[in-house]
C-alpha positions as CSV (number, residue, x, y, z in Angstrom):
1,X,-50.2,-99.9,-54.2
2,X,-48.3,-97.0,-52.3
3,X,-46.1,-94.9,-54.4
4,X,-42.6,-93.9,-53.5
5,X,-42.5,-90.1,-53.7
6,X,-38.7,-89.0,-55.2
7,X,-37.1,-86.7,-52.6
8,X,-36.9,-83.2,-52.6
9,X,-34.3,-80.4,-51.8
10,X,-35.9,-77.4,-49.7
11,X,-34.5,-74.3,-48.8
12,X,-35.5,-71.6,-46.7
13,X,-37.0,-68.4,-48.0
14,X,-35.9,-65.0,-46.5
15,X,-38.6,-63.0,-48.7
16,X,-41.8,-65.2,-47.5
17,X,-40.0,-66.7,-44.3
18,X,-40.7,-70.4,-45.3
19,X,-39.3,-73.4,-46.4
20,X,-39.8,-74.2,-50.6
21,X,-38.9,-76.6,-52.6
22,X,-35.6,-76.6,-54.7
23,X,-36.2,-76.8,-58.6
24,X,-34.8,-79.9,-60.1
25,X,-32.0,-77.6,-61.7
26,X,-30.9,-75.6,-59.3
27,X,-30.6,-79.1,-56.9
28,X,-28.2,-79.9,-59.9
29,X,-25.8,-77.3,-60.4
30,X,-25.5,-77.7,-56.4
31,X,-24.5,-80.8,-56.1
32,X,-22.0,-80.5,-59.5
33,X,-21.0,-77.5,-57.7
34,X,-20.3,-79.8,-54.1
35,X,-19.1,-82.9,-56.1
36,X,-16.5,-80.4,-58.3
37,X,-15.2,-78.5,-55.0
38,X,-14.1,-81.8,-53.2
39,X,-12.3,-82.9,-56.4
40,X,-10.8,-79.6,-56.6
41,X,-9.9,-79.8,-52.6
42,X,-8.7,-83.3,-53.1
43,X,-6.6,-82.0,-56.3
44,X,-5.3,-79.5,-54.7
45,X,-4.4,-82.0,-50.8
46,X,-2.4,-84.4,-53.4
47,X,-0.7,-81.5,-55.4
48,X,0.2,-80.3,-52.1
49,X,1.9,-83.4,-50.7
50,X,3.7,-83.8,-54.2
51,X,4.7,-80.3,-53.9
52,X,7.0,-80.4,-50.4
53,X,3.6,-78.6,-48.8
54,X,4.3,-75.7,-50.9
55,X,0.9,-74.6,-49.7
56,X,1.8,-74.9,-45.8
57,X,-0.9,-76.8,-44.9
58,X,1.4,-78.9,-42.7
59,X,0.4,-82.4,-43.9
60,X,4.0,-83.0,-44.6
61,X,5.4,-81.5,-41.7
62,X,2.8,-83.4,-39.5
63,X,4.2,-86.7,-41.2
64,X,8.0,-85.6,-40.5
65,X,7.1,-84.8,-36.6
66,X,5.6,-88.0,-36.4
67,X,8.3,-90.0,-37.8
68,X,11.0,-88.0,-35.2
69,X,8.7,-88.5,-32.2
70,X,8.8,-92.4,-32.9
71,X,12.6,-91.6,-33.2
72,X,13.2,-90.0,-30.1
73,X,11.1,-92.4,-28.3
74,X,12.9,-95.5,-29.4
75,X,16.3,-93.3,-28.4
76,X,15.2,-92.6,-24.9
77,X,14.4,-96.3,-24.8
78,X,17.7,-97.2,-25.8
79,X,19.4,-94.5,-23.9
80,X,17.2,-95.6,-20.7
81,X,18.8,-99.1,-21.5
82,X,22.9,-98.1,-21.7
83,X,22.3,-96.2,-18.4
84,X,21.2,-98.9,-16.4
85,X,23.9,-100.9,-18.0
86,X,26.5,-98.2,-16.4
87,X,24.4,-97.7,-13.5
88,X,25.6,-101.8,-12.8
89,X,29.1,-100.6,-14.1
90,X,29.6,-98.2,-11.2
91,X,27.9,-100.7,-8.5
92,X,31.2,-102.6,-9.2
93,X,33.4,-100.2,-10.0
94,X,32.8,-98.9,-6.1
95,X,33.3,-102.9,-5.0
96,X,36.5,-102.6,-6.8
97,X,37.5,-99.2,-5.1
98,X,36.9,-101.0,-1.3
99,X,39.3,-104.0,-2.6
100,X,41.8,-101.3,-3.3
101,X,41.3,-99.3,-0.1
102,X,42.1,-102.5,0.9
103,X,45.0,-103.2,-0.6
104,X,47.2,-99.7,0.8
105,X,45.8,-100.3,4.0
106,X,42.7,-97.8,4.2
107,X,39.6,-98.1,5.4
108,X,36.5,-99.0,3.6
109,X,33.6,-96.6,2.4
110,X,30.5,-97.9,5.0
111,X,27.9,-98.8,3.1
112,X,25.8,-96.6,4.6
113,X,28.2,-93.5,4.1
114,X,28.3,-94.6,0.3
115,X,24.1,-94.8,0.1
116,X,24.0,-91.2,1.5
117,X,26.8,-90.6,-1.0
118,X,25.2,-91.6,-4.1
119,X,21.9,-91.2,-3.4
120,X,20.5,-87.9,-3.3
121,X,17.1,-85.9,-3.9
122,X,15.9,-86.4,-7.4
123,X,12.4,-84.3,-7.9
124,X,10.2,-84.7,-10.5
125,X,9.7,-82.5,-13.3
126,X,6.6,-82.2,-15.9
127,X,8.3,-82.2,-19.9
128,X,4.5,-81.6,-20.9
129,X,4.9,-84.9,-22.7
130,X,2.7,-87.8,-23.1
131,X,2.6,-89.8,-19.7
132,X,4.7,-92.2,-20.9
133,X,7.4,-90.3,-22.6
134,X,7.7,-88.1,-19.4
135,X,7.9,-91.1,-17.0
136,X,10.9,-92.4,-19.2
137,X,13.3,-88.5,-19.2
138,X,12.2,-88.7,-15.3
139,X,14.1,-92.1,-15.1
140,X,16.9,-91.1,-17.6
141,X,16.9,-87.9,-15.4
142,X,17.4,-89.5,-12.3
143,X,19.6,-92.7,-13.2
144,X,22.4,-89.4,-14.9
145,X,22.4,-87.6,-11.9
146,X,23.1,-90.6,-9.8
147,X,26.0,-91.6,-11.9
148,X,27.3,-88.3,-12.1
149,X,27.4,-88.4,-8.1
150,X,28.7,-91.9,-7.9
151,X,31.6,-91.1,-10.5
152,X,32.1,-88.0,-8.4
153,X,32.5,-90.0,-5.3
154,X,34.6,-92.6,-7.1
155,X,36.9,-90.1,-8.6
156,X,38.1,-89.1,-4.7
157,X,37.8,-92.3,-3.4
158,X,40.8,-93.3,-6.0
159,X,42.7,-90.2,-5.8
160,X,42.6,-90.7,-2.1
161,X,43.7,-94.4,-2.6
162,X,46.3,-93.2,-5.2
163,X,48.0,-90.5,-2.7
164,X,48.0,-93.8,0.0
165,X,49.4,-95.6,-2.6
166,X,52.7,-93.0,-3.5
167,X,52.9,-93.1,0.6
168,X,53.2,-96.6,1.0
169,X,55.7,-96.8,-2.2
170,X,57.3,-94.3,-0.9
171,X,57.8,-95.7,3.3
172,X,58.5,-99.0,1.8
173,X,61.3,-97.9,-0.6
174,X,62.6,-96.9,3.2
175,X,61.8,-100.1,4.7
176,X,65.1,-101.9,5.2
177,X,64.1,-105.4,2.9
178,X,67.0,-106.7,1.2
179,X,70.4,-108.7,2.5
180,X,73.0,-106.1,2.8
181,X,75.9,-108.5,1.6
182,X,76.2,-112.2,0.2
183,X,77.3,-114.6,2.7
184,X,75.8,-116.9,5.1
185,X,73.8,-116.7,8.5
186,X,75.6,-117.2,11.5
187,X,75.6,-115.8,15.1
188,X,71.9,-114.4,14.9
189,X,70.0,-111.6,17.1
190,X,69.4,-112.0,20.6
191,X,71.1,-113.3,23.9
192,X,74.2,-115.1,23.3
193,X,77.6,-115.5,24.9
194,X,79.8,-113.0,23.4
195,X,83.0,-114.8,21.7
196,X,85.8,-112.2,23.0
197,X,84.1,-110.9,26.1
198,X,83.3,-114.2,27.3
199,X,80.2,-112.9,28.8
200,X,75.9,-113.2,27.8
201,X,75.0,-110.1,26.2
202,X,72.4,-109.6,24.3
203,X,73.6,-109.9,20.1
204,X,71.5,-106.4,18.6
205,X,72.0,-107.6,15.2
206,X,72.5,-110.5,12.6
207,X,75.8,-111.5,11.8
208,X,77.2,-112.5,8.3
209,X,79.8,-114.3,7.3
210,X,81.6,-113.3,4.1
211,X,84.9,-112.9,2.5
212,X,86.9,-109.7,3.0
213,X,86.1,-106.6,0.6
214,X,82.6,-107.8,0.0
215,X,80.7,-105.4,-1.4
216,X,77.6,-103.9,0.8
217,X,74.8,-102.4,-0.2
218,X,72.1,-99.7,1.8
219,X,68.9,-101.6,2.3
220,X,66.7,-99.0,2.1
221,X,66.8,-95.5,0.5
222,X,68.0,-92.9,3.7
223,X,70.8,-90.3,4.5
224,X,74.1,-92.0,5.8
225,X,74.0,-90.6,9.8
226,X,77.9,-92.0,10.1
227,X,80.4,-93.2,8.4
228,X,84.2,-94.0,9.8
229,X,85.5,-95.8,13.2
230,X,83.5,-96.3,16.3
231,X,84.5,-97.1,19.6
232,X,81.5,-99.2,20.2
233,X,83.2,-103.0,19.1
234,X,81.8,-102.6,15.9
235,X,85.6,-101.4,14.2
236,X,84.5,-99.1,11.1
237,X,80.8,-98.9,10.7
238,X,78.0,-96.9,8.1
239,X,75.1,-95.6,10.3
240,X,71.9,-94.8,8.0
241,X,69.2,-93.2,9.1
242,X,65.5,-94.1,6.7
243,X,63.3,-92.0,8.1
244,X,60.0,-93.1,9.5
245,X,61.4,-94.2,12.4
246,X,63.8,-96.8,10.6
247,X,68.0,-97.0,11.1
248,X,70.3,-99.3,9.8
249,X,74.1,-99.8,11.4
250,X,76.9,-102.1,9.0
251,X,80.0,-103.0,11.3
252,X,83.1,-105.1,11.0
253,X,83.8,-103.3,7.6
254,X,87.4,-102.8,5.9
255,X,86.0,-99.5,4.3
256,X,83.3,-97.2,4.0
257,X,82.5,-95.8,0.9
258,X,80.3,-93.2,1.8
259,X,80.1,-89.7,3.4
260,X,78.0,-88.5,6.2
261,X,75.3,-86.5,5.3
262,X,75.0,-88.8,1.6
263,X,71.2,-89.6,0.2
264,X,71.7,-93.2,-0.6
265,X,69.0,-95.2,-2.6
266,X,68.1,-99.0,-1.9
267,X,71.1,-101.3,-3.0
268,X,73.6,-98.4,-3.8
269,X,77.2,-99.5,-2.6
270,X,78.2,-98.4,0.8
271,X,81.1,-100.2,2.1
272,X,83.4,-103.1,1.8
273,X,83.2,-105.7,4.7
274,X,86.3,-106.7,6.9
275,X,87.0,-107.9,10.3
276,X,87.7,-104.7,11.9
277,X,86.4,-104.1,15.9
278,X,85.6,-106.8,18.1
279,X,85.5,-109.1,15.8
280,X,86.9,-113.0,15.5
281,X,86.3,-113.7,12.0
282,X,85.6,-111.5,8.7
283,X,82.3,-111.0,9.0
284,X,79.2,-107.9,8.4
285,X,77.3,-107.3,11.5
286,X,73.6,-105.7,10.3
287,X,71.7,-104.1,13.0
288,X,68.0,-102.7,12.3
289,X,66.9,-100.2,14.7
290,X,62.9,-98.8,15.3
291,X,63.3,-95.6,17.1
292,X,66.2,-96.7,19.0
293,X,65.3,-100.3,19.9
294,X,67.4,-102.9,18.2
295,X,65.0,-105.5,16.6
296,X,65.7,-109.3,14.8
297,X,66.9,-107.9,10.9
298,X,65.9,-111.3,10.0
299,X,61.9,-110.0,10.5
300,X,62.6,-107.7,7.5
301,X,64.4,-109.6,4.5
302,X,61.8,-110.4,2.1
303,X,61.7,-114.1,1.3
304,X,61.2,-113.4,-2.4
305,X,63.4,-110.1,-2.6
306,X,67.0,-111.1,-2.3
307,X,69.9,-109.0,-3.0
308,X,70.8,-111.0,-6.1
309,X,66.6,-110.7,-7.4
310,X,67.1,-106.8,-6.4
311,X,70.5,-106.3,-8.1
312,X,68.9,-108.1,-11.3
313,X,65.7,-106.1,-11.1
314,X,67.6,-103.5,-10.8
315,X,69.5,-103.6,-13.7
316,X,67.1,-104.7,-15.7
317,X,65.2,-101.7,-15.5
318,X,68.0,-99.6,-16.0
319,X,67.9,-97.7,-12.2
């Protein structure tokens, strides 16, 4: 029967340059020694930790930079997120800008032009993170600077369409669009045989029939050009002149109540009709004129916008 030998602790002697064994005693007190030392160290780790790290060996302040890096992580996940959601935001945000550009008559931004526009050259940068956590601020990166250059591109595409927009309010508040009196249609533009000359001549304007002193009105903001007697048939007469090509003439009247030289505003009073000129009835004889050249008033009264809707509108808003 073979029998088991107890182990033995050797050490190595500097004075005969060998390896002896280790006395019973001396193997423990060692290992009391090693067994007391990592109670002390583990004492001393969980005083530590109690402690705030009063020690600084960092345990605590490894724990805290752990807990913010799962922090920020889930933040640039969610901040990732919100952009894209903006990112679609401004995709139809620059649909909506062509449907205005539409709307005051300018062009639409090509596609292509908008691309280019938006676009740009994002490079890639190294944060020294972890691969993922540096993919993710590459994309957050990239998605900000593109809609920083599309809100860029936005913000002059509406102030472009917002200048267009003061230019067409503006033209159309010159646009002659409103009946100049109350009354009814009758001898209308074109050729027709002239009641007093007996002879075809071509009618430059749209007659209406209406009771004497009838008040008119300007249809369209402009300067008055004339204002008093003609010699042209048309008795006493208002000539006004709005601008982009646009001139209005009122004739048969019994008084004008304007001045030459007068700024007049859409609907202001002008003039009182009569029967004055070559005229066979009380009537207001409207004439709109396109850099010279009589054309059909008829083609500019807004079916929606008559005097009576204007005059209420009007007053209503306190103009």
């Amino acid at each position: 029967m073979t029998v088991m030998k107890r182990p033995r602790l050797y050490y190595f002697s500097t004075e005969s340059l060998s390896f002896k064994p280790l006395r019973w005693a001396k193997s423990k007190y060692i290992g009391i020694g090693i067994g007391l030392g990592i109670i002390a160290l583990w004492a001393t780790i969980e005083i530590n930790q109690v402690t705030g790290d009063v020690l600084g060996l960092g345990f605590a302040q490894t724990s805290v930079l752990l807990n913010e890096n799962q922090l920020l992580h889930s933040q640039l996940k969610f901040l990732s997120a919100k952009l894209d959601v903006l990112d679609k935001k401004l995709t139809s945000l620059n649909e909506h800008g062509n449907e205005l550009r539409a709307v005051v008559d300018l062009p639409k931004i090509d596609p292509d032009v908008l691309k280019v526009g938006v676009g740009g050259v994002d490079e890639r940068i190294d944060f020294a993170a972890a691969p993922d956590v540096n993919e993710l601020l590459n994309r957050l990166q990239a998605t900000t600077n593109k809609a920083e250059r599309e809100l860029q591109l936005q913000s002059q595409n509406y102030e472009e369409v917002q200048k267009q927009y003061e230019a067409r309010k503006t033209q159309f508040a010159h646009l002659p669009s409103i009946l100049p009196v109350d009354g009814v249609f009758t001898s209308p533009f074109g050729l027709r045989l002239h009641p007093i000359l007996d002879v075809y001549k071509v009618h430059e304007g749209q007659d209406i029939s209406c009771d004497p002193g009838t008040i008119v009105h300007a249809t369209a903001d402009g300067v008055v050009d004339y204002s008093g007697a003609a010699h042209d048939g048309l008795g006493i007469k208002v000539e006004i002149n709005h601008g982009y090509g646009y001139k209005t003439v009122y004739g048969h009247l019994s008084k004008t109540l304007v001045r030459d030289g007068r700024h007049v505003k859409r609907g202001d009073v002008i003039a009182l009709s009569g029967n004055t000129g070559l005229s066979t009835a009380p009537h207001l004889h409207y004439e709109v004129r396109i850099n010279g050249v009589p054309k059909d008033p008829r083609n500019f009264f807004l079916e929606d916008y008559s005097l009576k809707e204007f005059l209420r509108a009007e007053k209503g808003s306190g103009n």
